[in-house]
N, C-alpha and C positions, 0 to 999 in steps of 0.2 A: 455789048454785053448780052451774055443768051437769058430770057426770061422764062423760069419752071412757073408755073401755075402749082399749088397744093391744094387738094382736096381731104376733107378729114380720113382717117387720122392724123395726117401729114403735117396738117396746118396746126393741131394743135402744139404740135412738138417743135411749132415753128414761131412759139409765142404766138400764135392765131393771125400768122401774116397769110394772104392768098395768096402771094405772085413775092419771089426772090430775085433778085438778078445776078448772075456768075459769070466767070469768065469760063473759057473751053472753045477746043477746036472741034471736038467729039462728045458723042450723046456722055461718053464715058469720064471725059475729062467735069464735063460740067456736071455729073452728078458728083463727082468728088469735091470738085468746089461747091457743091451745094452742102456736101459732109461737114466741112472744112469751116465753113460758114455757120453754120447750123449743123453744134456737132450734138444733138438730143437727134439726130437723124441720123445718125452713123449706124449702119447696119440695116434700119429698116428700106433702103430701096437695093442696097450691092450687099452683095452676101459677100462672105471672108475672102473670097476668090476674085473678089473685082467684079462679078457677073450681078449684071440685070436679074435681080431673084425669079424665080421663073413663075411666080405668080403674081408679078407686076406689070405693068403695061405701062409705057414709055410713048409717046403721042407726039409726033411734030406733024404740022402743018395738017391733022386729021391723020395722018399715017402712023401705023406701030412700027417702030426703029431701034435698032439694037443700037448695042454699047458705040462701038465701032461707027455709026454711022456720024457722017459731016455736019455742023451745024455752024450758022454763023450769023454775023450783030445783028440783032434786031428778031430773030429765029425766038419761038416759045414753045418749049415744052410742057407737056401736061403728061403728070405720073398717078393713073388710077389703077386701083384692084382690079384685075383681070378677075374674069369671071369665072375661072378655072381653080379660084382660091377658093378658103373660107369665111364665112361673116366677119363683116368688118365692125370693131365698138365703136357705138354709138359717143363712147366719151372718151378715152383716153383713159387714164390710169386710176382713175377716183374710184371710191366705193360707194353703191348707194346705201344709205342707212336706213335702217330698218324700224327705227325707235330706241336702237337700244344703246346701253351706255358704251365708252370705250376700254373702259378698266374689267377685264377678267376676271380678277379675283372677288368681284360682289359677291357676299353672302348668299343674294338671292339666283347668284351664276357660279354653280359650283362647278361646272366643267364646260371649256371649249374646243371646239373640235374646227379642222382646216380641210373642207371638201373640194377638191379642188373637179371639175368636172369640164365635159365641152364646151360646156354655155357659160365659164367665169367661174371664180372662185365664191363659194358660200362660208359666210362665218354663220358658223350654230352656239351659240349657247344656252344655256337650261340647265336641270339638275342632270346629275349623272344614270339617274334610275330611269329616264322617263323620256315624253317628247321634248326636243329642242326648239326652239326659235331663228330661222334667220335673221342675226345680229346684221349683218350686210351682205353684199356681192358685190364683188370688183371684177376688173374685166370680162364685162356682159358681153356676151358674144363668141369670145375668144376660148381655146382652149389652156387650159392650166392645168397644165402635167404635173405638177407637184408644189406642196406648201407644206410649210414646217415653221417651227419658231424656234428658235435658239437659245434656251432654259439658262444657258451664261448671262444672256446681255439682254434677254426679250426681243431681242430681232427678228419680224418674220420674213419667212422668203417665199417669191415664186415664181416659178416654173411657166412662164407664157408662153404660148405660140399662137399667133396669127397667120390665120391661114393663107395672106398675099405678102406680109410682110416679115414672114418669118420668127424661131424664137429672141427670147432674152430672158434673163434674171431682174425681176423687181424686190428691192428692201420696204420697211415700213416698219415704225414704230408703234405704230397702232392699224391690227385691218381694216379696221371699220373708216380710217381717213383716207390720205392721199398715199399714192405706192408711187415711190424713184425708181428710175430704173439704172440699172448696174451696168457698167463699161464691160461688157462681155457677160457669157465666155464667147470668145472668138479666136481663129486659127491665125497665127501670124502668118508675113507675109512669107510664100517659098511652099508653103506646106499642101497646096494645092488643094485645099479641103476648107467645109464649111457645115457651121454647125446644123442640126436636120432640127435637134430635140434633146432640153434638157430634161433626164430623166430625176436626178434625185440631186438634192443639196443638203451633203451633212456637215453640222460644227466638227471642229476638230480637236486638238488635244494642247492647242497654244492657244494663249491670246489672237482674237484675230484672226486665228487659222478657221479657213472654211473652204471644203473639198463640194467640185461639182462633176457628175459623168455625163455625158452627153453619147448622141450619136453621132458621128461614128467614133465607137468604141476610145473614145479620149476621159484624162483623167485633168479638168483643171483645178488650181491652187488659189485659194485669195489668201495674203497676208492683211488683210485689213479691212474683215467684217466684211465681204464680199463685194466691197464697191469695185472692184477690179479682180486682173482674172490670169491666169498663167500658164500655159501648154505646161505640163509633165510632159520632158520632153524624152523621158526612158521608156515611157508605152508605146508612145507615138512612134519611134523611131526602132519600135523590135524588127529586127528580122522576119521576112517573112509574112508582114504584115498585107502587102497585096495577095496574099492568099485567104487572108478570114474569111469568112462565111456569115452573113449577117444571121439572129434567127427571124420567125415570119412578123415581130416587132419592129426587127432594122437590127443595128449591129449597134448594139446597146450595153453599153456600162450604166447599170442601172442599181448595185450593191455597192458601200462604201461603206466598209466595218472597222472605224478608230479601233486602237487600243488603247485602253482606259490609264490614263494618265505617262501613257508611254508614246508622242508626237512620231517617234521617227517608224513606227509598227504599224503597218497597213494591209488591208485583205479587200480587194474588189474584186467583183464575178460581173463579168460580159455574156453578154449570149449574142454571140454562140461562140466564145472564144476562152472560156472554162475560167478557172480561180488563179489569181495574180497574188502576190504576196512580197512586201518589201518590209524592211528590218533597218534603212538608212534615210528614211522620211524621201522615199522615189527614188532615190538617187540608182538604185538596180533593184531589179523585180525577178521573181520564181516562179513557175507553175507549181499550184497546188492542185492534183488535179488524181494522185494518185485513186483507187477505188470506185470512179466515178464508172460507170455503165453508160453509154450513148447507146441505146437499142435500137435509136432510128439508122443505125449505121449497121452495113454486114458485118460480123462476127472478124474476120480477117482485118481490117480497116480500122479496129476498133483500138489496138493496144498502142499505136503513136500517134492517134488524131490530138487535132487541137480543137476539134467541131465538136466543142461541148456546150451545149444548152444550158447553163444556168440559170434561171428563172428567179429567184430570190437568195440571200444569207444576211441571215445576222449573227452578232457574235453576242456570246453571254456576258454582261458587264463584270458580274462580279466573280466569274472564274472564264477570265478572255480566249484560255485556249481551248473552250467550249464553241463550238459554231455550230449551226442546223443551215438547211439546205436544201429548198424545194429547187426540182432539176424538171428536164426534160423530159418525165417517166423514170423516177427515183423520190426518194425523199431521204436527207444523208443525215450523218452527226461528224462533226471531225471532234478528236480531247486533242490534236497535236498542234493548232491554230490556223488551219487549214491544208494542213499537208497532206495528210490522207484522212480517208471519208471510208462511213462504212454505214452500210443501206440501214435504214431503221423504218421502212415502209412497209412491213407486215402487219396486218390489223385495221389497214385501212383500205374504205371500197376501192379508191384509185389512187395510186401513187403519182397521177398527173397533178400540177395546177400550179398556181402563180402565187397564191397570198400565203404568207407564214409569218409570226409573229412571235416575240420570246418575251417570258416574264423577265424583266430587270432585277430582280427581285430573289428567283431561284432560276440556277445552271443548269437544272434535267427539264426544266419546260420550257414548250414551245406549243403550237397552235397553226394548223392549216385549214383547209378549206378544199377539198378535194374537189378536183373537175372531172367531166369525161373525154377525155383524149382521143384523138387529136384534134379533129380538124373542128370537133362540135363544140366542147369547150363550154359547155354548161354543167351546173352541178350533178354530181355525180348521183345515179337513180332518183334524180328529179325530186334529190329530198335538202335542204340546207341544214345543213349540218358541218358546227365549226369542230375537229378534232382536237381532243390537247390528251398532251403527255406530259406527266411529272415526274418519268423515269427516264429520262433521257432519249425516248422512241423506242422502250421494252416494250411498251404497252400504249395503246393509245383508246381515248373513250369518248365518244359522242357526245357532244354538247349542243340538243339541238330544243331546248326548252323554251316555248313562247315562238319559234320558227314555225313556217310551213311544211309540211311533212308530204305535204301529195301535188304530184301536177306543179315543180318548184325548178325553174329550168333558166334561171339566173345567170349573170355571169360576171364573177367578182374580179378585177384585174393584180396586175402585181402589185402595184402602191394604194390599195385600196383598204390596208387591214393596217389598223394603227392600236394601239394601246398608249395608257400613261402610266405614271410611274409611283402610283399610289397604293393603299391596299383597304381592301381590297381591290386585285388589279380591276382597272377598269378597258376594256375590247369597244371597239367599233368597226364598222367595215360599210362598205357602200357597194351595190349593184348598178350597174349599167343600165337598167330598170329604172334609175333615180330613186332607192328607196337606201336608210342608213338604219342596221340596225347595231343596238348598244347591247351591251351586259355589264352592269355594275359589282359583279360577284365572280370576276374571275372565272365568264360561258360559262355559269349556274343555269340562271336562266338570262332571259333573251327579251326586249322589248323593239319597238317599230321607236327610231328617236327621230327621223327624218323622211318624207315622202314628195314624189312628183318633184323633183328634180333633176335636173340634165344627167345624163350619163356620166355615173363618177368613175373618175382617173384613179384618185389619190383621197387617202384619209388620214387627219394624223391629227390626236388630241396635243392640245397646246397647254 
C-alpha cells in the first residue's frame, strides 16, 4: 500500500487524518484511490481532466513527480501547495464570527449584504442607511468569486477558489456557520476540459432548479438546490467552439437571466462569446446578438464575429423581455428578450465597464458605473459616480451624492453592484480598494457602509 501524507487543508477534509494509505501502480492511480476513499477530496488535488492541478506539488521520496510516474508498497507521498499558487485557509470551510447573531432578519439588522472578495467571504449586516458590521468571514484566505442567497429556500451560495487547489461551490444555511461543499460543477469524463472559476450561481425557475457559469464558457444544471451539478451539454458541444476567444477575464459565462416563472426561457452572455438564448430549458440555443457594435474589432470583421464582449445583463422581472446590457464599449437595451439590442449609451462619460444593475421593481431602470477603457479601467474622470435611468437608457443622471468627486480612481468589478428588492430600492457596490458603499434611496444619496477590506469580487444584498 502507497502512503499520501496530508497537510492542511487536506487533512481537514480528510476527517483530520495525516497519512491515508491506497492502492496504485502510478502517482495517478493512487491519487484516485485517495479520491475514492476520501471522496470530500475529489477535485481538490486532479482537476476534471485527471491532471496533477498545476498549483499542486506531488512529493515522493523528496522528489516532485507527476501523474504518470511509478510508485510502489511501502513508497509515500506528500501533496503540498506549490508556491506558485495562492494562500492557503487557515481552516477549512467555517466562518469566523464576529458577535453577531445568525438570523437576518433582527429588527436591529435590517439589511445583509454577501461581499465575497480575495481574502474570503464577508457577511455585513447593519441598517440600510448607514455603516455595517462584519457579522463573519468564511474562507480566509481564499478567493470567493461570488455569493448569493436563494430568497425561495434561504440557501446561500459560494463561489470559491483556492489558489493550489482549485475552484468549487459551497451551500449553508446560515453564513455566519459551517459551509458544505457541493459535488461540482465539474466536466465529465471525455470533455477534456476543467473548471478554471465559477463566475455566478443563480436560482432558477423550478424547485430545486439552480443554474452555475463557470470558465470556460460552460452552462451547469443542479436539480437539487445545488448539491450536484450537470454539463448543458447544447453549449458545450456548439460548433465551432475551438474557435472562441476568451475576453481578458478568461472565457467567462458570467450572466444567467431566468425568465420569471417560465423554467424552460433562458438568456446567458459569455465574454467574449456574445448572447445565447433558449426557449426549451437548454435543450438548443440562438445567438442573440443582433445590434451589438465590437469596436475592438476592424469594421469589416465585425458583421459575422462571434467575438463579442459581454460584460454584464440582466433581465427586467416584471416586463422579462426587457434586458440591459453593459458590453465591451456599448451599453444596450433589448424589448425583444435578447434578440436584438439597441445602444442606449449617449449621456454617459464612458460607455466602458463591468457593473450594471436593474430595479426589480420598474422595466426602464437600470444603474451603471462607468469605467475608462481599456486597458486602465478605473472610474471614469476620476469622479464615482453610479448612473441610472428611468427611461429605459433615454436619458441617464448622475447619482454621485455622499461620493468622492476628485482624485477617485477606483475600480469596481462585474459582480460587484448588487441591489435588494425592497423600496425604496436599496444599491451597494464594493471597490477593489476594500471600501462598500450603500444608498438606501434608490443612488439618492451615497454613504461609506464598509471599509479596509480585501479587494471585492462580488456584492449581493441577501
Amino acid at each position: 500500500m502507497v502512503t499520501i501524507r496530508l497537510r492542511p487543508p487536506l487533512r481537514e477534509r480528510a476527517d483530520g487524518r495525516h497519512e491515508v494509505q491506497v492502492a496504485g501502480a502510478t502517482v495517478a492511480e493512487a491519487l484516485g484511490a485517495l479520491e475514492r476513499e476520501q471522496p470530500r477530496l475529489a477535485g481538490w488535488v486532479v482537476d476534471d481532466r485527471g491532471h496533477v492541478r498545476a498549483h499542486v506539488a506531488v512529493f515522493l521520496g523528496g522528489e516532485r513527480v507527476g501523474g504518470d510516474a511509478p510508485v510502489a508498497p511501502d513508497d509515500r507521498l506528500e501533496i503540498v501547495g506549490a508556491v506558485s499558487g495562492g494562500a492557503r485557509a487557515p481552516g477549512g470551510s467555517s466562518s469566523e464570527r464576529q458577535g453577531a447573531s445568525g438570523d437576518p432578519s433582527g429588527e436591529e439588522e435590517d439589511a445583509e449584504l454577501l461581499v465575497g472578495t480575495k481574502k474570503g467571504l464577508f457577511v455585513l449586516r447593519g441598517s440600510r442607511d448607514g455603516a455595517m458590521d462584519v457579522a463573519a468571514r468564511a474562507f480566509p484566505g481564499l478567493s470567493v468569486e461570488f455569493a448569493t442567497r436563494d430568497s425561495r429556500t434561504g440557501r446561500y451560495y459560494a463561489s470559491v477558489t483556492h489558489g493550489q487547489f482549485g475552484p468549487r461551490v459551497f451551500v449553508a444555511d446560515d453564513p455566519t456557520g459551517e459551509w458544505e461543499q457541493t459535488d461540482g460543477p465539474r466536466f465529465p469524463e471525455g470533455t477534456d476540459a476543467t473548471v478554471e472559476r465559477t463566475w455566478v450561481v443563480v436560482p432558477g425557475e423550478e424547485d430545486g432548479l439552480v443554474y452555475a457559469g463557470v470558465d470556460p464558457a460552460a452552462l451547469f444544471e443542479s436539480r437539487d438546490g445545488g448539491m450536484t451539478w450537470e454539463l448543458n451539454r447544447a453549449l458545450w458541444d456548439q460548433p465551432g467552439r475551438e474557435q472562441w476567444q476568451p475576453g481578458f477575464g478568461g472565457l467567462a459565462l458570467h450572466s444567467i437571466c431566468p425568465w420569471p416563472g417560465d423554467p424552460k426561457r433562458l438568456a446567458i452572455g459569455i465574454s467574449a462569446v456574445g448572447v445565447w438564448l433558449t426557449e426549451d430549458a437548454g435543450e438548443t440555443l440562438e445567438h442573440g446578438n443582433a445590434g451589438l457594435v465590437p469596436r475592438y474589432l476592424p469594421e469589416e470583421a465585425r458583421a459575422e464575429t462571434l467575438a463579442l464582449c459581454v460584460h454584464n445583463m440582466h433581465r427586467a422581472p416584471l416586463s422579462p423581455e426587457r434586458m440591459f446590457m453593459q458590453f465591451h464599449g456599448g451599453v444596450y437595451r433589448s424589448d425583444d428578450a435578447g434578440r436584438t439590442w439597441t445602444s442606449i449609451a449617449e449621456g454617459l462619460p464612458s460607455d466602458f465597464g463591468f457593473p450594471l444593475v436593474v430595479d426589480r421593481r420598474d422595466p426602464d431602470a437600470a444603474y451603471v458605473i462607468p469605467l475608462n477603457a481599456d486597458l486602465d479601467r478605473v472610474l471614469a474622470e476620476g469622479r464615482l459616480r453610479v448612473f441610472e435611468t428611468r427611461d429605459a437608457g433615454a436619458t441617464w443622471t448622475a447619482r454621485a451624492d455622499g461620493l468622492p468627486q476628485t482624485d477617485a480612481y477606483l475600480t469596481i468589478l462585474r459582480q460587484a453592484f448588487g441591489a435588494d428588492a425592497r423600496e425604496p430600492l436599496g444599491l451597494w457596490f464594493g471597490a477593489t480598494s476594500g471600501e462598500v458603499y450603500g444608498s438606501a434611496d434608490a443612488g439618492a444619496t451615497w454613504h461609506l457602509a464598509a471599509r479596509d477590506l480585501a479587494p471585492v469580487f462580488s456584492v449581493r444584498a441577501s
